[in-house]
Backbone as CSV, one residue per row, in Angstrom:
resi,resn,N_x,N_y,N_z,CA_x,CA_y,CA_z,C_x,C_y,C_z
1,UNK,-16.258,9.584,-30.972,-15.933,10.785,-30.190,-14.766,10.475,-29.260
2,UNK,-13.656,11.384,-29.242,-12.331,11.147,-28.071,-12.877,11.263,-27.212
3,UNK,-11.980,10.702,-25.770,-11.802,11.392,-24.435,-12.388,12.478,-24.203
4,UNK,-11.361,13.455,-25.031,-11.661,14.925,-24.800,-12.584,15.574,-24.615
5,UNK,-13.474,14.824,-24.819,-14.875,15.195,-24.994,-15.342,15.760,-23.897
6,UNK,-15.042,14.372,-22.789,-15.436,14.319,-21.666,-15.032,15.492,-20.924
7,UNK,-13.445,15.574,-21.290,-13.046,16.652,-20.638,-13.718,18.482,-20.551
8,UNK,-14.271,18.347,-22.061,-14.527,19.799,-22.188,-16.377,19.607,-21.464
9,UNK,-16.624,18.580,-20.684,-18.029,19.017,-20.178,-17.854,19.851,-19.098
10,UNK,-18.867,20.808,-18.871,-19.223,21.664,-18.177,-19.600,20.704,-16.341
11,UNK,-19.041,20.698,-15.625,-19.721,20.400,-14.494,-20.114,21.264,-13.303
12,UNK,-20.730,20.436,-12.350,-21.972,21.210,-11.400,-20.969,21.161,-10.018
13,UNK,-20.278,19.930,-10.248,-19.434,19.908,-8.632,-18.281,20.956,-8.487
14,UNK,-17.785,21.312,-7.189,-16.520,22.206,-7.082,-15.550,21.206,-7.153
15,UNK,-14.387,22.262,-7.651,-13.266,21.409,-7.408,-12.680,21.302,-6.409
16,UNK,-13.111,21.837,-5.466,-12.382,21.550,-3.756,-13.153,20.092,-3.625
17,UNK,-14.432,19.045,-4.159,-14.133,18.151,-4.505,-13.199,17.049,-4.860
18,UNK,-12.862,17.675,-6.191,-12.302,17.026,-7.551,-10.649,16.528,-6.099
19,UNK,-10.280,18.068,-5.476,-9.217,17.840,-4.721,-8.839,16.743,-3.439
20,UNK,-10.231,17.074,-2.772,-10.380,15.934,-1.901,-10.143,14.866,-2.480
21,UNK,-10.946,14.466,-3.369,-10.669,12.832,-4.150,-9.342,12.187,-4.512
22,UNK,-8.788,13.324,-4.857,-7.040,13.206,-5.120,-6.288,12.918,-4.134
23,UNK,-6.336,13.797,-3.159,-6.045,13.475,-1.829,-6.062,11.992,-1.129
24,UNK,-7.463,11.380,-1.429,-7.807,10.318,-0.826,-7.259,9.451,-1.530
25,UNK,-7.284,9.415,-3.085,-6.160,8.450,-3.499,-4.439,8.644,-3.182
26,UNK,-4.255,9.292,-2.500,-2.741,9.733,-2.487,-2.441,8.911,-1.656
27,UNK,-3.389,8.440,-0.489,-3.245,7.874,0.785,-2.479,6.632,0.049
28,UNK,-2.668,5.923,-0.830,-2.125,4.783,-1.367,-0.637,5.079,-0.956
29,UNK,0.157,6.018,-1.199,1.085,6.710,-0.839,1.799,6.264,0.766
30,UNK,0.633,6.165,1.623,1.089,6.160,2.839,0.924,5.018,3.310
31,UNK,0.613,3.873,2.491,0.797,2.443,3.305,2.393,1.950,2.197
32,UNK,2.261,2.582,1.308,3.384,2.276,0.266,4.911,2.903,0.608
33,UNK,4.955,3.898,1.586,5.820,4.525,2.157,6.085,3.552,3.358
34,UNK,4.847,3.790,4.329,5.056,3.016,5.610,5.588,1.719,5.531
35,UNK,5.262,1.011,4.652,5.739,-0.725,4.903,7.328,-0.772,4.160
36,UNK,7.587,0.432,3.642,9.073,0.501,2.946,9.912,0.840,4.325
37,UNK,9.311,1.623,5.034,9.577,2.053,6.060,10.111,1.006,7.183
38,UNK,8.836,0.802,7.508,8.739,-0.129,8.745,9.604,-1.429,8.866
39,UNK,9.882,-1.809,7.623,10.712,-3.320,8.085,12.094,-3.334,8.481
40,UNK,12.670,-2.018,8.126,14.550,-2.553,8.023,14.448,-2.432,9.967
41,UNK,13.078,-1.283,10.876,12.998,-1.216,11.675,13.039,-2.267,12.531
42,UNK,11.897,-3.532,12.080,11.093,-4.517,12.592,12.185,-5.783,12.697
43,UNK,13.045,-5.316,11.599,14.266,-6.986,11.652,14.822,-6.875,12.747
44,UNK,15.549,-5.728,13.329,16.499,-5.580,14.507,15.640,-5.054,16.036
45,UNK,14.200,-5.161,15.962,13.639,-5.421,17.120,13.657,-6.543,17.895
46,UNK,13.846,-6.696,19.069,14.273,-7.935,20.280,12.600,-8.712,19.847
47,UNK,11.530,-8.147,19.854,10.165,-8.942,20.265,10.432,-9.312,18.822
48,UNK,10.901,-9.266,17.612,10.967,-9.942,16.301,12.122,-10.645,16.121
49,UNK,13.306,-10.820,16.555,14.028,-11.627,17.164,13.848,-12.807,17.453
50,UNK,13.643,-12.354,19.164,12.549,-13.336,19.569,11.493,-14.620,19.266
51,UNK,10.802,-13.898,18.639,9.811,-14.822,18.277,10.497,-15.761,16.615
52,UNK,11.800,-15.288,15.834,11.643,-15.943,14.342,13.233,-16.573,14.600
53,UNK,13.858,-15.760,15.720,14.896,-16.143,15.349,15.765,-17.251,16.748
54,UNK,15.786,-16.972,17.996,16.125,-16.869,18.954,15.720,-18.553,19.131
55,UNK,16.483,-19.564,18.866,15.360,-20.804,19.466,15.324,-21.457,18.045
56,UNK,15.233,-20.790,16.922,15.299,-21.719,15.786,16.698,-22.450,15.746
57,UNK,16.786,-23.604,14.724,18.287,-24.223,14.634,19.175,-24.168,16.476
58,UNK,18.208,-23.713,17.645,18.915,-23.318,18.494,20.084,-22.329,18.510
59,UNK,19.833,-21.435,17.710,20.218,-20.196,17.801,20.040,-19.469,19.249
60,UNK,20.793,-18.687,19.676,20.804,-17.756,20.834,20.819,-16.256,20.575
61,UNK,20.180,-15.594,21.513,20.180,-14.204,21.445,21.629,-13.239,20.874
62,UNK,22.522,-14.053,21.367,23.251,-13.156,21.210,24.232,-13.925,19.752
63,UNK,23.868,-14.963,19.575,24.351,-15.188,17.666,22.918,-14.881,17.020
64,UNK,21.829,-14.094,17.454,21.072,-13.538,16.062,21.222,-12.165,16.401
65,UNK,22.046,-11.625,17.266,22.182,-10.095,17.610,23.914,-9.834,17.014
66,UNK,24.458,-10.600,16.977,25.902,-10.356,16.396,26.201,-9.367,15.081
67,UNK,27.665,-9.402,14.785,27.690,-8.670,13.825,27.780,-9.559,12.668
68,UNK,26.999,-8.747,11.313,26.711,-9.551,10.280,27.463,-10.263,9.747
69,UNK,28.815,-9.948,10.321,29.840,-11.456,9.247,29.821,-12.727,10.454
70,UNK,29.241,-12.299,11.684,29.032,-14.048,12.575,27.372,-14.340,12.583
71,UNK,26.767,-13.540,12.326,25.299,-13.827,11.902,25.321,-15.038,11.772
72,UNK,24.032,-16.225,11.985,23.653,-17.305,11.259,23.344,-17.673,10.447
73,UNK,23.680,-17.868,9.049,23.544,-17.769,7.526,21.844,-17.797,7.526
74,UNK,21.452,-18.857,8.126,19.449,-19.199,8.230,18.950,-17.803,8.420
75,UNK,19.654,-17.054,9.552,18.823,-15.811,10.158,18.912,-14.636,8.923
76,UNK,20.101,-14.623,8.471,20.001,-13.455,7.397,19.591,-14.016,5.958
77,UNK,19.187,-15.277,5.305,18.814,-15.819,4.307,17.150,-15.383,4.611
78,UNK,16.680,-15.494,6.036,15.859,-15.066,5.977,15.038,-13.656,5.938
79,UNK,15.958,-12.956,6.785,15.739,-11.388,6.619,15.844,-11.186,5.117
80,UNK,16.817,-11.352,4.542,16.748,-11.104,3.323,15.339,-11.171,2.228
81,UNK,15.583,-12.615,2.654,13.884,-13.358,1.500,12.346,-12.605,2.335
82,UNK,12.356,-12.047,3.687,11.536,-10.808,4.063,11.279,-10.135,3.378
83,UNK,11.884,-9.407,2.782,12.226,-8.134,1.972,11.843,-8.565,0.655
84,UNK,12.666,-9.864,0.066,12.360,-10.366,-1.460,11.572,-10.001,-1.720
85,UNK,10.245,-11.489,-1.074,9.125,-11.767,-1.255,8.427,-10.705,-0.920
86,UNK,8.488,-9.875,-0.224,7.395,-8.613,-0.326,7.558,-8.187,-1.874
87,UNK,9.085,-7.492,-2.216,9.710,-7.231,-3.560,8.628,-7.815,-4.787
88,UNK,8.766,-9.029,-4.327,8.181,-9.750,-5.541,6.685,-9.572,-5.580
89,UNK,5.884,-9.908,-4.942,4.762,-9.535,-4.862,4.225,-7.870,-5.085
90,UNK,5.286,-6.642,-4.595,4.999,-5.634,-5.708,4.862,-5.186,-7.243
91,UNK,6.097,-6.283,-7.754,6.345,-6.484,-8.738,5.075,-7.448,-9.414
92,UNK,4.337,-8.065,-9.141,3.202,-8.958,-9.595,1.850,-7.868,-9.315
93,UNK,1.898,-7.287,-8.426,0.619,-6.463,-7.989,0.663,-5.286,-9.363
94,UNK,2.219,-4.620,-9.419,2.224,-3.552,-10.304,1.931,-3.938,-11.628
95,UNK,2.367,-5.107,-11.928,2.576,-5.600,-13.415,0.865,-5.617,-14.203
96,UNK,0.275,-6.293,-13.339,-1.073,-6.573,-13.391,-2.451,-5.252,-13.177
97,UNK,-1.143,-4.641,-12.801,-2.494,-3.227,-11.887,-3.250,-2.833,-13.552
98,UNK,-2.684,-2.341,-14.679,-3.380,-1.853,-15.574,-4.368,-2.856,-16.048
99,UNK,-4.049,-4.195,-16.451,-5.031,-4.833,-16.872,-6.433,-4.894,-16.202
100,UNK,-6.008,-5.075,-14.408,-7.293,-5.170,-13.531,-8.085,-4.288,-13.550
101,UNK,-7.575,-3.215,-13.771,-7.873,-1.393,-13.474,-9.178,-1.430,-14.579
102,UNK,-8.254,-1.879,-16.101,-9.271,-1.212,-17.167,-10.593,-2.774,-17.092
103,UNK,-10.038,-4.143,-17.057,-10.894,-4.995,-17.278,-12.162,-4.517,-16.068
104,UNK,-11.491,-4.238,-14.696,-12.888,-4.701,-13.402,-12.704,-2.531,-13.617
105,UNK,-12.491,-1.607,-12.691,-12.996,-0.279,-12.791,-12.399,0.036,-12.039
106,UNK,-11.752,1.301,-11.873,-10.625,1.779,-10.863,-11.274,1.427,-9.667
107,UNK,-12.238,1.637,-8.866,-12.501,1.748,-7.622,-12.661,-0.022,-7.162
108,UNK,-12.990,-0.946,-8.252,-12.764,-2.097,-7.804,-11.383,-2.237,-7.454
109,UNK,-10.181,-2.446,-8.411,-9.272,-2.222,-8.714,-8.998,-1.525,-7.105
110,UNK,-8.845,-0.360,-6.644,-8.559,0.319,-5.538,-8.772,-0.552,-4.531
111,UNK,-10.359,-1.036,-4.159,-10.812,-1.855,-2.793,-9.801,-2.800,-2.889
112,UNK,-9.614,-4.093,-4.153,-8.861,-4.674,-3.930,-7.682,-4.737,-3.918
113,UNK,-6.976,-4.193,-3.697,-5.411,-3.390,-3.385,-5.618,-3.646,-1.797
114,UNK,-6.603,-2.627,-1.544,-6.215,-2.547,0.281,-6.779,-3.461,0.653
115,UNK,-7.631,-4.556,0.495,-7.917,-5.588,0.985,-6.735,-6.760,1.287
116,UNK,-6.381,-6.906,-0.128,-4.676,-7.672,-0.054,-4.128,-7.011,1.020
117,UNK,-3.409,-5.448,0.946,-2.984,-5.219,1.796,-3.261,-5.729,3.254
118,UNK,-4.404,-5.166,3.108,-4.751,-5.639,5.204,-4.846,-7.219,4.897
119,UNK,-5.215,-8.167,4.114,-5.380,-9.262,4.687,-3.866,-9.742,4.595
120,UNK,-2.719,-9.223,4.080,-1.521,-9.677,3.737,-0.489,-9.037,5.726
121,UNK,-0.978,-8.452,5.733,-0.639,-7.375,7.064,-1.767,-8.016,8.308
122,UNK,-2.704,-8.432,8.600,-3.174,-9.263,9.280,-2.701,-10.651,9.206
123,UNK,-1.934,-11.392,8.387,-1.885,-12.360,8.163,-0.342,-12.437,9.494
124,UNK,0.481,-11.285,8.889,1.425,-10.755,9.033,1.609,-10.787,10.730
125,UNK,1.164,-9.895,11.248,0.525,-9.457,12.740,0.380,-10.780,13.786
126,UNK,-0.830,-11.599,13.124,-1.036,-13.119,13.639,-0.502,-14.167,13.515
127,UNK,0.772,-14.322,12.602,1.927,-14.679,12.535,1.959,-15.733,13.852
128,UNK,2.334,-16.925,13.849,2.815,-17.927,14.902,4.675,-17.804,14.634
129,UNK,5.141,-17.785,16.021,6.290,-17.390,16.028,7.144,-18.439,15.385
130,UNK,8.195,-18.318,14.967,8.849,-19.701,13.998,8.188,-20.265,12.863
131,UNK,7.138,-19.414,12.455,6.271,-19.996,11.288,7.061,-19.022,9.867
132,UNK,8.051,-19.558,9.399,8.938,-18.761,8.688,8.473,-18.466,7.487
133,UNK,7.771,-20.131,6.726,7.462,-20.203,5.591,6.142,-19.171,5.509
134,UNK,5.138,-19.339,6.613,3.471,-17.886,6.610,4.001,-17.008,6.695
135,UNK,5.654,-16.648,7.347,5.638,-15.327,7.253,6.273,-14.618,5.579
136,UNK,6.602,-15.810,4.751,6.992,-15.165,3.589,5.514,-14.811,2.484
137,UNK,4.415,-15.917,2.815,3.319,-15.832,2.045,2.599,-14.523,2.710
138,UNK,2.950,-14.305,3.720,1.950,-12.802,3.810,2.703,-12.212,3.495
139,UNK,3.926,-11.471,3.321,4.522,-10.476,2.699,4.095,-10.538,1.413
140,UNK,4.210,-11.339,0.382,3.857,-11.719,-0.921,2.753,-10.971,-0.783
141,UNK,1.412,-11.070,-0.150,0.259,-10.754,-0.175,0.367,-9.362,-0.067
142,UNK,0.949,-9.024,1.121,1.190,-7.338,1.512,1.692,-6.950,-0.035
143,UNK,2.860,-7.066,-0.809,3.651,-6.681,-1.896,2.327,-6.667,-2.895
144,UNK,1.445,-7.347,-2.929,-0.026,-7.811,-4.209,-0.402,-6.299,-4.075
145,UNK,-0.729,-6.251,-2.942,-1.621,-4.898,-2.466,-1.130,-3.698,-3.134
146,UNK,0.212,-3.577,-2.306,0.885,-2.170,-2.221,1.838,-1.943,-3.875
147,UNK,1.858,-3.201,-4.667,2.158,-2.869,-5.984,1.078,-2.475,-6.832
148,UNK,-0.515,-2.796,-6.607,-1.420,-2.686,-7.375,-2.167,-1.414,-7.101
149,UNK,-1.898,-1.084,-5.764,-2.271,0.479,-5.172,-1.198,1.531,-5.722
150,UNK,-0.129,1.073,-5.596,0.844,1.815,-6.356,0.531,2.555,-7.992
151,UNK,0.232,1.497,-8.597,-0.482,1.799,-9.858,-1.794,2.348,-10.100
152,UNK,-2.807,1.542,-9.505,-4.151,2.263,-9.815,-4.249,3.806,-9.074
153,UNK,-4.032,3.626,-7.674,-4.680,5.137,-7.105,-3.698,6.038,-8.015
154,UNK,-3.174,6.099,-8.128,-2.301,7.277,-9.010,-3.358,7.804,-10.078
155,UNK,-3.709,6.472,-10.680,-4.419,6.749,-11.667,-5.697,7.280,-11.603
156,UNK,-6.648,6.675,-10.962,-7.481,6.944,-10.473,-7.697,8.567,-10.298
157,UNK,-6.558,9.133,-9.615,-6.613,10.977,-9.064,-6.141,11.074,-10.426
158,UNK,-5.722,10.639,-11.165,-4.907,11.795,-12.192,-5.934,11.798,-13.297
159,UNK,-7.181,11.083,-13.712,-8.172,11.000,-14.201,-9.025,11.811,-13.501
160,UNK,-9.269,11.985,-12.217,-9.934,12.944,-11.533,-9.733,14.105,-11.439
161,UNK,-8.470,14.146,-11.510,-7.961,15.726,-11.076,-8.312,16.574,-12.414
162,UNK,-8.665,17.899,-11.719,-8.666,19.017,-12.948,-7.923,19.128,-13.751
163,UNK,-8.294,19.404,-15.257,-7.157,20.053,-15.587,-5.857,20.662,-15.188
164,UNK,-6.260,21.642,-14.756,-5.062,22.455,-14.813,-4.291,21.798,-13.031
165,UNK,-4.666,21.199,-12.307,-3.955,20.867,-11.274,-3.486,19.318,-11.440
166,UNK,-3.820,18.466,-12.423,-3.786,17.365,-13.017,-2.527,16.975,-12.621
167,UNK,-1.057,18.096,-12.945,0.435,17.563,-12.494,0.186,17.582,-10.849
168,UNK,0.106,18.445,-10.595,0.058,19.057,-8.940,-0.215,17.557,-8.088
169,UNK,-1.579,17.640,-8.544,-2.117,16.317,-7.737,-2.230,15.011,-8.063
170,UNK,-1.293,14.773,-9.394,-1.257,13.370,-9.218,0.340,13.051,-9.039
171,UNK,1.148,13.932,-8.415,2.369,13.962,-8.145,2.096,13.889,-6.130
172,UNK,1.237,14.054,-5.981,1.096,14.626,-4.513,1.723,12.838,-3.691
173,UNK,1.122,12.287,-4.843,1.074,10.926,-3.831,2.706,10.691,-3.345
174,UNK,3.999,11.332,-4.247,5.021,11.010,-3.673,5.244,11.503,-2.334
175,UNK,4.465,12.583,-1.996,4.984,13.674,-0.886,4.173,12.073,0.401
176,UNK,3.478,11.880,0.168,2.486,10.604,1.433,3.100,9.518,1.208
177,UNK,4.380,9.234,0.138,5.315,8.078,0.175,6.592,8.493,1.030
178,UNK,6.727,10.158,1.257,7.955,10.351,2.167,7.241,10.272,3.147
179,UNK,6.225,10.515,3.557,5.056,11.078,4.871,5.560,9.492,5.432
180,UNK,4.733,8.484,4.918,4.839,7.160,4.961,6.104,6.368,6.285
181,UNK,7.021,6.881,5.443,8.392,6.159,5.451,8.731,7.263,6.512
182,UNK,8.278,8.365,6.978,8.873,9.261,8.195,7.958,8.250,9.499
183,UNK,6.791,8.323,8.927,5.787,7.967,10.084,6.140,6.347,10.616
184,UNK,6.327,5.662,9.573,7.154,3.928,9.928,8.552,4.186,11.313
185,UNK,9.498,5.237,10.837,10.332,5.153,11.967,9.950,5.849,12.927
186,UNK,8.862,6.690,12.922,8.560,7.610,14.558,7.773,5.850,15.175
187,UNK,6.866,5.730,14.599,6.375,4.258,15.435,7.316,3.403,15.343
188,UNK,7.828,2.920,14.777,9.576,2.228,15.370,9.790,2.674,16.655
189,UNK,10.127,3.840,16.499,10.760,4.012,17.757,10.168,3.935,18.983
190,UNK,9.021,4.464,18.987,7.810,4.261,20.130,7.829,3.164,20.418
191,UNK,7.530,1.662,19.906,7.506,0.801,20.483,8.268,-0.380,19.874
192,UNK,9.686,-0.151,19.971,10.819,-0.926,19.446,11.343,-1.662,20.764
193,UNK,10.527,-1.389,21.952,10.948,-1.923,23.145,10.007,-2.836,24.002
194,UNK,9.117,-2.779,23.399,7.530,-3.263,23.626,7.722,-4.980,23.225
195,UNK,6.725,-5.762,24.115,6.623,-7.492,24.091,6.389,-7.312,22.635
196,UNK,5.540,-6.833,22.201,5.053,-6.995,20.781,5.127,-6.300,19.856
197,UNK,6.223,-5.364,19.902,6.242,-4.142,18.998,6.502,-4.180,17.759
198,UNK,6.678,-5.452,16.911,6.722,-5.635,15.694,5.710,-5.799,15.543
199,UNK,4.697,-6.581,15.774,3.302,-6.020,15.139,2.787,-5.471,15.685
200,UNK,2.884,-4.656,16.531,2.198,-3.314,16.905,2.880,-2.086,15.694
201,UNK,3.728,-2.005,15.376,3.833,-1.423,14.357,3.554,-1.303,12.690
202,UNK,3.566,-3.236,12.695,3.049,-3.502,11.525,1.431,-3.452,11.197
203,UNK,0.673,-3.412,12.209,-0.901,-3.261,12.355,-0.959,-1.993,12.261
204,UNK,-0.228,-0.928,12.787,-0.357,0.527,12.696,-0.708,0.767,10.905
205,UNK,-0.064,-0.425,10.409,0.298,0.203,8.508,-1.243,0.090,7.994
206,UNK,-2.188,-0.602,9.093,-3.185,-0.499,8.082,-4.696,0.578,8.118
207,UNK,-3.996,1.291,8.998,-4.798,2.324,9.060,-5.146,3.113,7.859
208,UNK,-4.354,3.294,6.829,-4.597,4.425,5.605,-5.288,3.208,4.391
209,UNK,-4.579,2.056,4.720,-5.666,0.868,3.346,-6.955,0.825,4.008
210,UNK,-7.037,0.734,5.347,-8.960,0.898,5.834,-9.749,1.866,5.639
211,UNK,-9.023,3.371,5.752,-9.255,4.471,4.867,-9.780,4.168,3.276
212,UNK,-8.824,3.398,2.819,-9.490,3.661,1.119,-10.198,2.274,1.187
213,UNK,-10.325,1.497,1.609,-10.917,0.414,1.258,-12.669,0.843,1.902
214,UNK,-12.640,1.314,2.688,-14.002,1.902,3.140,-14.403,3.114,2.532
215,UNK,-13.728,4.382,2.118,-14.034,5.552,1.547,-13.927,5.424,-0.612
216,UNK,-13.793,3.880,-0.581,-13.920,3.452,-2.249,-15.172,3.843,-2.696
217,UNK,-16.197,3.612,-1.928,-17.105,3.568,-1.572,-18.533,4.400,-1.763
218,UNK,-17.504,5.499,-1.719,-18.249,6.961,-1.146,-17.632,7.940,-1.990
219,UNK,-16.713,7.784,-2.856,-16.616,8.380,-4.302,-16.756,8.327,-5.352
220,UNK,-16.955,8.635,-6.602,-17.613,8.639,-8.095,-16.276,7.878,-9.054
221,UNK,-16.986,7.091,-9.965,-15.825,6.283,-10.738,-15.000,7.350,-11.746
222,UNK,-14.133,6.459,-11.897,-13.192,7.497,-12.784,-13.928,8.180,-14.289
223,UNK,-14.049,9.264,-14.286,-15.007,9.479,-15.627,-14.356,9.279,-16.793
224,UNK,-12.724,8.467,-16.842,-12.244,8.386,-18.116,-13.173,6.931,-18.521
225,UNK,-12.734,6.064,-17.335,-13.220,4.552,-17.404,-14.832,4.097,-17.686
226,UNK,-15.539,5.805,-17.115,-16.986,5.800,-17.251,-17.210,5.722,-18.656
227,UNK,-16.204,6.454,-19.362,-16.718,7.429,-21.002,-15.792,5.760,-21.575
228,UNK,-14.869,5.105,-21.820,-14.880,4.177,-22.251,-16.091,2.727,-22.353
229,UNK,-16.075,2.637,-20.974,-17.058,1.552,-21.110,-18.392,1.535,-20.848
230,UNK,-18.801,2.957,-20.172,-20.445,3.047,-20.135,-20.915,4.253,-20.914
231,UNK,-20.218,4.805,-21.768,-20.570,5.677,-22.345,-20.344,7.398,-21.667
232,UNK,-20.604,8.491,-22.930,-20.743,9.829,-22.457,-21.670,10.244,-21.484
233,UNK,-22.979,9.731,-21.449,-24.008,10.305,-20.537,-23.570,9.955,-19.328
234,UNK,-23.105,8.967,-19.047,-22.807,8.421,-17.579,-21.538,9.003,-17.203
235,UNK,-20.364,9.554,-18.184,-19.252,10.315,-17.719,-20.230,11.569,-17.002
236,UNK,-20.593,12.096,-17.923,-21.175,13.410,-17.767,-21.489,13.384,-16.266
237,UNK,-22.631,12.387,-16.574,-23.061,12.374,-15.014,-22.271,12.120,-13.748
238,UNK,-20.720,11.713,-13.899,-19.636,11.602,-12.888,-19.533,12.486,-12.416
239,UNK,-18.792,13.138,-13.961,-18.361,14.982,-13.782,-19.057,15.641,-13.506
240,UNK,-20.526,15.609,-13.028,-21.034,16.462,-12.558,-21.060,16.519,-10.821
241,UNK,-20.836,15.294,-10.507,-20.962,14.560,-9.461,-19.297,15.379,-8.786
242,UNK,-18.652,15.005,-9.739,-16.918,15.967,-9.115,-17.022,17.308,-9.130
């Protein structure tokens, strides 16, 4: 018996449900926006400065504040490899997201996304100042997260979503990737002047992965992944549940 099957069952739940659920995976959206966001902010803050750059090689404030052709080759090799290594670690999170998704079950798959995330973004936050090399392994970690959330929650809603709103809402998540990346520079700016405002901003990012990593929880598995590996009766019983 196809998929389809599943699709043409009759269910008991509303779809102002089915919508919520979509929604809640979209949030993936808004730590995937925000941390795109937040860094080009976080390099040219004084309290991030400060603490990675100001004092290394004996560098001074005002040769890691210069303009980029007197920059200190160390200071921008490193901003740069900031950025990489997050890069790269999306690229490993995304690559992998389908295999994890179908082998462990979307909602595993989901928790562990935002777990990386926050433990890659806590790692991040608690950071010892001049600790250059921890600060590239938690980005890596952050990038695990937000490439593998990238992939699954999408999926996740677009298996959930109704029929007929199926484009609607599994497109939604781009609109919480601009949301994201607006909300990274309003907190920039708020506390771009603050002792600690680089991770006060970067801790802000994990408000929407604690969202799904706690509300994984408290929703019904994907009924495509149900009807593959546990059978029709137990889809059924999803879709009734949505």
């Amino acid at each position: 018996m196809s998929t389809q099957a599943v699709d043409d069952v009759r269910t008991e739940g509303k779809r102002t449900y089915a919508i919520v659920i979509c929604v809640f995976a979209a949030l993936g959206g808004l730590f995937f926006g925000y941390d795109q966001g937040v860094a080009s902010g976080v390099l040219i803050m004084d309290s991030f400065i400060n603490d990675y750059c100001v004092g290394w090689h004996n560098f001074t404030y005002e040769q890691c504040t210069s303009a980029s052709s007197k920059m200190p080759a160390e200071w921008t090799y490193f901003t740069v490899w900031y950025n990489i290594t997050y890069n790269l670690g999306c690229l490993g999170g995304a690559f992998i997201g389908g295999f994890v998704a179908d082998k462990l079950d979307r909602r595993a798959t989901i928790f562990c996304a935002g777990l990386l995330f926050c433990v890659g973004t806590l790692w991040l936050c608690f950071n010892r100042a001049q600790d250059h090399v921890l600060m590239y392994i938690s980005r890596v970690i952050q990038g695990l997260g937000v490439g593998n959330s990238s992939f699954s929650l999408p999926l996740f809603g677009a298996e959930v979503a109704p029929k007929e709103l199926r484009g609607l809402l599994s497109g939604f998540m781009q609109m919480t990737v601009v949301t994201g990346i607006f909300l990274a520079n309003v907190v920039n700016i708020i506390v771009e002047h603050r002792e600690r405002g680089w991770r006060t901003t970067n801790g802000v990012a994990m408000a929407a992965p604690l969202i799904v990593v706690i509300g994984i929880f408290f929703v019904p598995e994907s009924p495509r992944w149900t009807y593959l590996h546990k059978g029709k009766e137990a889809a059924e019983k999803n879709l009734k549940r949505i």
